[in-house]
C-alpha positions in Angstrom: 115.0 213.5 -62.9 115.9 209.6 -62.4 113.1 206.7 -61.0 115.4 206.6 -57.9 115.2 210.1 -56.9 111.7 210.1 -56.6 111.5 207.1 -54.7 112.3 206.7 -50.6 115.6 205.6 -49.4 115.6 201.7 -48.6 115.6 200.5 -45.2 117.3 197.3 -45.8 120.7 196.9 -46.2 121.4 197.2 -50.3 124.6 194.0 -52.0 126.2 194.7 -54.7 128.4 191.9 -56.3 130.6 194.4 -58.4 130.8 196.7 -55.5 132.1 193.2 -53.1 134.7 192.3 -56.1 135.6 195.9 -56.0 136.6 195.8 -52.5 138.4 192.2 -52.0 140.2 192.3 -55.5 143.3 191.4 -54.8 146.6 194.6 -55.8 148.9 193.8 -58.0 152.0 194.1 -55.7 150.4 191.2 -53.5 152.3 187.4 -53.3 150.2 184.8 -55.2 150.0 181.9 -53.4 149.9 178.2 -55.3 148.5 175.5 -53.9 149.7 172.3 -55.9 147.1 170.7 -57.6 146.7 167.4 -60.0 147.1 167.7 -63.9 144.3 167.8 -65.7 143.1 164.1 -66.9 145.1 162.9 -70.3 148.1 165.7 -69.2 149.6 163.2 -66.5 152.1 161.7 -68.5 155.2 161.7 -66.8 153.6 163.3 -63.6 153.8 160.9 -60.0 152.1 161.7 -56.9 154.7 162.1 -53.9 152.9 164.0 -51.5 148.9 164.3 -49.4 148.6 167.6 -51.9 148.8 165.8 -54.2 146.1 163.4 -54.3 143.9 166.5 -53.1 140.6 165.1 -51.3 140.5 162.2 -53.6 142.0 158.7 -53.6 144.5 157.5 -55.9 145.6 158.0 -60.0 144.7 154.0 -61.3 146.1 155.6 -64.7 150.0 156.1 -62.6 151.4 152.5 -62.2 153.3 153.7 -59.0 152.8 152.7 -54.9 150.1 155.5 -54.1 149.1 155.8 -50.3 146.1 158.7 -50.2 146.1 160.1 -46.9 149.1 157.1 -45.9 146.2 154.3 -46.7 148.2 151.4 -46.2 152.0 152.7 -45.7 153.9 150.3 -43.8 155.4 151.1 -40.2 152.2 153.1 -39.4 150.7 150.8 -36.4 147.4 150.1 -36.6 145.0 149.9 -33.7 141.9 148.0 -35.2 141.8 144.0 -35.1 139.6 143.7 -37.8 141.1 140.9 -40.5 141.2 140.6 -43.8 138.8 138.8 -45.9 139.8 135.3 -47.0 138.9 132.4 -49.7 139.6 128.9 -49.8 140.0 126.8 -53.1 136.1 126.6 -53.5 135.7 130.4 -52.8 134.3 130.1 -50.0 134.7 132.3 -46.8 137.6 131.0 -44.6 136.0 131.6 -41.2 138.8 129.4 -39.4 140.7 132.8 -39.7 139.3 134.1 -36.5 140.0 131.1 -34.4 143.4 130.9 -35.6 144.0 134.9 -34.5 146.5 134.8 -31.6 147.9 131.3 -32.2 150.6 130.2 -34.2 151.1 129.0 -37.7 151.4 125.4 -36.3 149.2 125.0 -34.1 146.5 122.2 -35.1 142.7 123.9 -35.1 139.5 122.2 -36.3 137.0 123.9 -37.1 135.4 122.9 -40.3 133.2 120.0 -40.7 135.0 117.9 -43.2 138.1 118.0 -40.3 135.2 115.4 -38.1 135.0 113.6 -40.7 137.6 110.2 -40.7 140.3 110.5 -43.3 140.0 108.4 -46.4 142.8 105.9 -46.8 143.4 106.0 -50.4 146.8 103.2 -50.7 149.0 101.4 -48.2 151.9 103.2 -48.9 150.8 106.6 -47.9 153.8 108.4 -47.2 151.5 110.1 -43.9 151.0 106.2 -42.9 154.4 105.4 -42.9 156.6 105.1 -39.5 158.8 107.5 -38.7 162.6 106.0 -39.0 165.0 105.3 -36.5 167.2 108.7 -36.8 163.9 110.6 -36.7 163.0 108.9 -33.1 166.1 109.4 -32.0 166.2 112.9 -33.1 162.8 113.5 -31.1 164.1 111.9 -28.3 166.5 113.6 -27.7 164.5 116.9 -28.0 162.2 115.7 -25.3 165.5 114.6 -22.9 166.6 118.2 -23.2 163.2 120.0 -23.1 162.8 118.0 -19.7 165.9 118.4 -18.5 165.9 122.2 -19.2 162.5 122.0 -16.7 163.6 119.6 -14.4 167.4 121.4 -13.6 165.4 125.2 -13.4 162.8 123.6 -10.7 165.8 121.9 -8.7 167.6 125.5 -9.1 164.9 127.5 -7.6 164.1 125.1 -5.0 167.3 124.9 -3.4 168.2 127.4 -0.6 171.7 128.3 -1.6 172.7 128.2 -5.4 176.2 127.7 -7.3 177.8 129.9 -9.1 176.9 129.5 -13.1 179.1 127.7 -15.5 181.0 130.2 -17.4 180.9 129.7 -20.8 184.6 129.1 -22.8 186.6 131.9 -23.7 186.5 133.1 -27.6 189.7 134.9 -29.2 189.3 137.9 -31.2 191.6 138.7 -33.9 191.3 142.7 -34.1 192.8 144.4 -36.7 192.8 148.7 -36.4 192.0 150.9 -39.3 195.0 153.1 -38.3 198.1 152.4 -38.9 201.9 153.2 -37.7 203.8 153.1 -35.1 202.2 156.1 -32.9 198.4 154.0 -33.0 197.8 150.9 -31.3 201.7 150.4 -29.4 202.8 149.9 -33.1 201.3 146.7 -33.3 199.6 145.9 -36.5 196.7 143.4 -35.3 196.1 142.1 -31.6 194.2 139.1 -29.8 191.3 139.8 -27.6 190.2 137.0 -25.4 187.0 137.5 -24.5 185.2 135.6 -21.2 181.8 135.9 -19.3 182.0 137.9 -16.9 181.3 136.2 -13.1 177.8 136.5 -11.8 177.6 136.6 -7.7 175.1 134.1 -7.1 174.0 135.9 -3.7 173.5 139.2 -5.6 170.3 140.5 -5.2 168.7 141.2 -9.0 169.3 144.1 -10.4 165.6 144.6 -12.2 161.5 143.5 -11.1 161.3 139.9 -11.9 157.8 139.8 -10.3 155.7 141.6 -13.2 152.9 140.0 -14.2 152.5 139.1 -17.6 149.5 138.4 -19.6 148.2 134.9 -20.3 148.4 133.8 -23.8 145.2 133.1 -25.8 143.1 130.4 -24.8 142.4 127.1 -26.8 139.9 127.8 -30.0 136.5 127.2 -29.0 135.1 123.7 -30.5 133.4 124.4 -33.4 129.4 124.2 -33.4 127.6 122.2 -35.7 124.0 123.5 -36.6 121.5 121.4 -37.3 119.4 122.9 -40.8 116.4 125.4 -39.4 113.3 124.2 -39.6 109.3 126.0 -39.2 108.3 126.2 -35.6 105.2 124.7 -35.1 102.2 125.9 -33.1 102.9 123.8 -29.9 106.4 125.0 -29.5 105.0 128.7 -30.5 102.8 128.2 -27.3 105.6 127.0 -25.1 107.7 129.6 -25.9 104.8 132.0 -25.3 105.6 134.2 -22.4 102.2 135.7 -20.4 102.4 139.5 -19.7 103.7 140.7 -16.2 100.2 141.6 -14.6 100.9 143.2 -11.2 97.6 142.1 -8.3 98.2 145.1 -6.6 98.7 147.9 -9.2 96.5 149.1 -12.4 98.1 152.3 -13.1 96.3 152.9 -16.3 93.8 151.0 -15.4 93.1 148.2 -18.1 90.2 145.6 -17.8 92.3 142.8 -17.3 90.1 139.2 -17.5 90.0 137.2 -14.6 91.7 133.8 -16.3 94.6 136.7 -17.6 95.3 137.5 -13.8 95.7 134.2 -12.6 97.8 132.8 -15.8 99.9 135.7 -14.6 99.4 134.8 -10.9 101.6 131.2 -11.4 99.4 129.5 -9.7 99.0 127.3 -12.1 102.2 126.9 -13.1 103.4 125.9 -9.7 103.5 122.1 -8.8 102.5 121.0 -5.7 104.9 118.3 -4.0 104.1 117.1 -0.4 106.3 115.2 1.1 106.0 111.4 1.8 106.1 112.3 5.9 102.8 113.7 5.6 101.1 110.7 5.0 103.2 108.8 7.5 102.1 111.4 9.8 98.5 111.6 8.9 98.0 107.7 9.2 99.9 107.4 12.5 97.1 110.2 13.6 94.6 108.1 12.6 95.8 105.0 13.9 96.6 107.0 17.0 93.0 108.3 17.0 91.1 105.2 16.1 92.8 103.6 19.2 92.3 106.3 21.5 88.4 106.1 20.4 88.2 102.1 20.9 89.9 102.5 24.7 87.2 105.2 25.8 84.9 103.4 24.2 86.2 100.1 25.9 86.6 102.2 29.1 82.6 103.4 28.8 81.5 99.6 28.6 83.8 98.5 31.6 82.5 101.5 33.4 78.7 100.5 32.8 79.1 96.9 33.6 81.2 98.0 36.9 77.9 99.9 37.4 75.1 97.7 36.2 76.9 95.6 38.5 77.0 97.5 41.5 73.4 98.4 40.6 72.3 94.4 40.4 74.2 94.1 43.9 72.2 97.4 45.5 68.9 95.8 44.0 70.1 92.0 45.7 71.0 93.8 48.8 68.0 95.7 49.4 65.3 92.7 48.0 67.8 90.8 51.0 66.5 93.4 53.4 63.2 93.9 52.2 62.7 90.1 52.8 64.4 90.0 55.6 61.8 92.6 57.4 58.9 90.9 55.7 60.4 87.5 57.2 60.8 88.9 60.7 57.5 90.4 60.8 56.4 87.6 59.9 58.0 85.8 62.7 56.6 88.2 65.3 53.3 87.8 64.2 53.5 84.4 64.5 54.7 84.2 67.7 52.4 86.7 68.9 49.6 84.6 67.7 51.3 81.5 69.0 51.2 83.4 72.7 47.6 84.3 72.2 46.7 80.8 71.8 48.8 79.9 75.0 47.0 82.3 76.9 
């Protein structure tokens, strides 16, 4: 009796590794399939790496002085999409960063872009051969490029702007001599070389063309940026770290989380103070023509209240002159009655 019979049956699924190589090994009568793979390191003598196999997942053999291109790392005639450029040093070892302003342009084209090209040249002698002036033949040689180069623009424009245009110039005719590679009398009429005159053929002037003339095509790069000259850094101080200090946006009407936000915080964010008043010069014209206005308008009523109570003092004084007339004039004539009654009384 064995430990395993007298133990249960096991509920989870039992591995076996010699049961598992049992199963997948391979019968004899099966193809074997080889996979090419690298000599071993110091058995390479002799061996060169021709195909991607080859170099496996790894890069290239530095021990094989052969072209290698792992995974075709640098072939030629494989187009390449990035723009990315290639590091380069100038005679000081240095970074040549005038590399990426020249991308685009051509070879000859003049570009500044390092300090030292601000800088004024140093004349070292007299007879520098880059101070010297150019001689006659080269003038004339220039000048004549410039009578052609503006001639070329000047006979296009005239072409195009004219509504009817000449037949073109043919060119001369050029002769051929053509000699066939068969020969006898049944090839080529028996002849053993011929002539060929060759001509342009005629263009119809009037002739629609034949192909879209009005494409658009892309502008070329722009002009290199001027370079920009940095001034060293420096520490910022404490006055320019408050200038540059930017307050906190602090809404008046909204507190979602509902901070306790000082008073002199809310009105820094307000901009009140920040604001500037400017009133305008016409408000003080205005406000002084008010015054002016006003203080005259005051000294006419008040003029106009005086005249008013001197009319009336007056009239008063004549009111009081009149009635003192009358009141003296009554006393007078009674008065005069009783003196003539008294006179009568006498008489009688």
């Amino acid at each position: 009796m064995s430990l395993t019979s007298l133990l249960p049956a096991p509920t989870q699924p039992v591995w076996d590794r010699d049961e598992e190589r049992a199963k997948i090994r391979i019968p004899s009568s099966s193809l074997v399939v080889a996979s090419p793979t690298a000599p071993p390191y110091g058995q390479r003598r002799g061996w060169v790496p021709r195909t991607l196999e080859d170099f496996g997942d790894g890069g290239a053999f530095p021990e094989i002085p052969v072209a290698q291109h792992p995974l075709n790392m640098g072939r030629e005639g494989k187009e390449s999409t990035s723009n990315s450029l290639a590091v380069q040093l100038d005679a000081q070892g240095k970074i040549k960063y005038d590399v990426l302003a020249r991308q685009g342009h051509s070879k000859d084209k003049i570009i500044y872009s390092k300090l030292s090209d601000l800088l004024p040249a140093e004349v070292v002698a007299e007879d520098d051969p880059s101070l010297e002036r150019p001689t006659e033949d080269e003038v004339q040689e220039t000048t004549e490029k410039t009578r052609l180069a503006l001639e070329r623009l000047t006979h296009t424009k005239i072409a195009a702007a004219m509504p009817v245009r000449c037949a073109e110039k043919a060119g001369p005719a050029q002769y051929i001599r053509y000699t066939p590679s068969q020969q006898g009398a049944a090839f080529n009429s028996g002849a053993k070389q011929r002539v060929i005159r060759m001509v342009e053929a005629q263009k119809d002037p009037i002739e629609p063309p034949k192909f879209k003339i009005n494409k658009k095509i892309p502008r070329g790069p722009p002009s290199p940026p001027a370079p920009v000259m940095h001034s060293p850094t420096r520490k910022v101080t404490v006055k320019e770290q408050k200038e540059w200090k930017i307050p906190p946006c602090i809404s008046n009407w909204k507190n979602a989380k509902g901070y306790t936000i000082p008073l002199d915080k809310r009105l820094a964010a307000d901009g009140r103070g920040l604001q500037q008043v400017h009133i305008n010069e016409n408000f003080a014209k205005l406000a002084e023509a008010l015054y002016i206005a006003d203080r005259k308008a005051r000294e006419a009523v008040e003029m106009r209240a005086q005249l008013e109570k001197k009319l009336a003092q007056k009239e008063k004084e004549k009111k009081e002159e009149h009635l003192r007339q009358l009141a003296q004039k009554a006393r007078e004539e009674r008065a005069g009655i009783r003196t003539q009654a008294a006179a009568g009384g006498l008489h009688l």
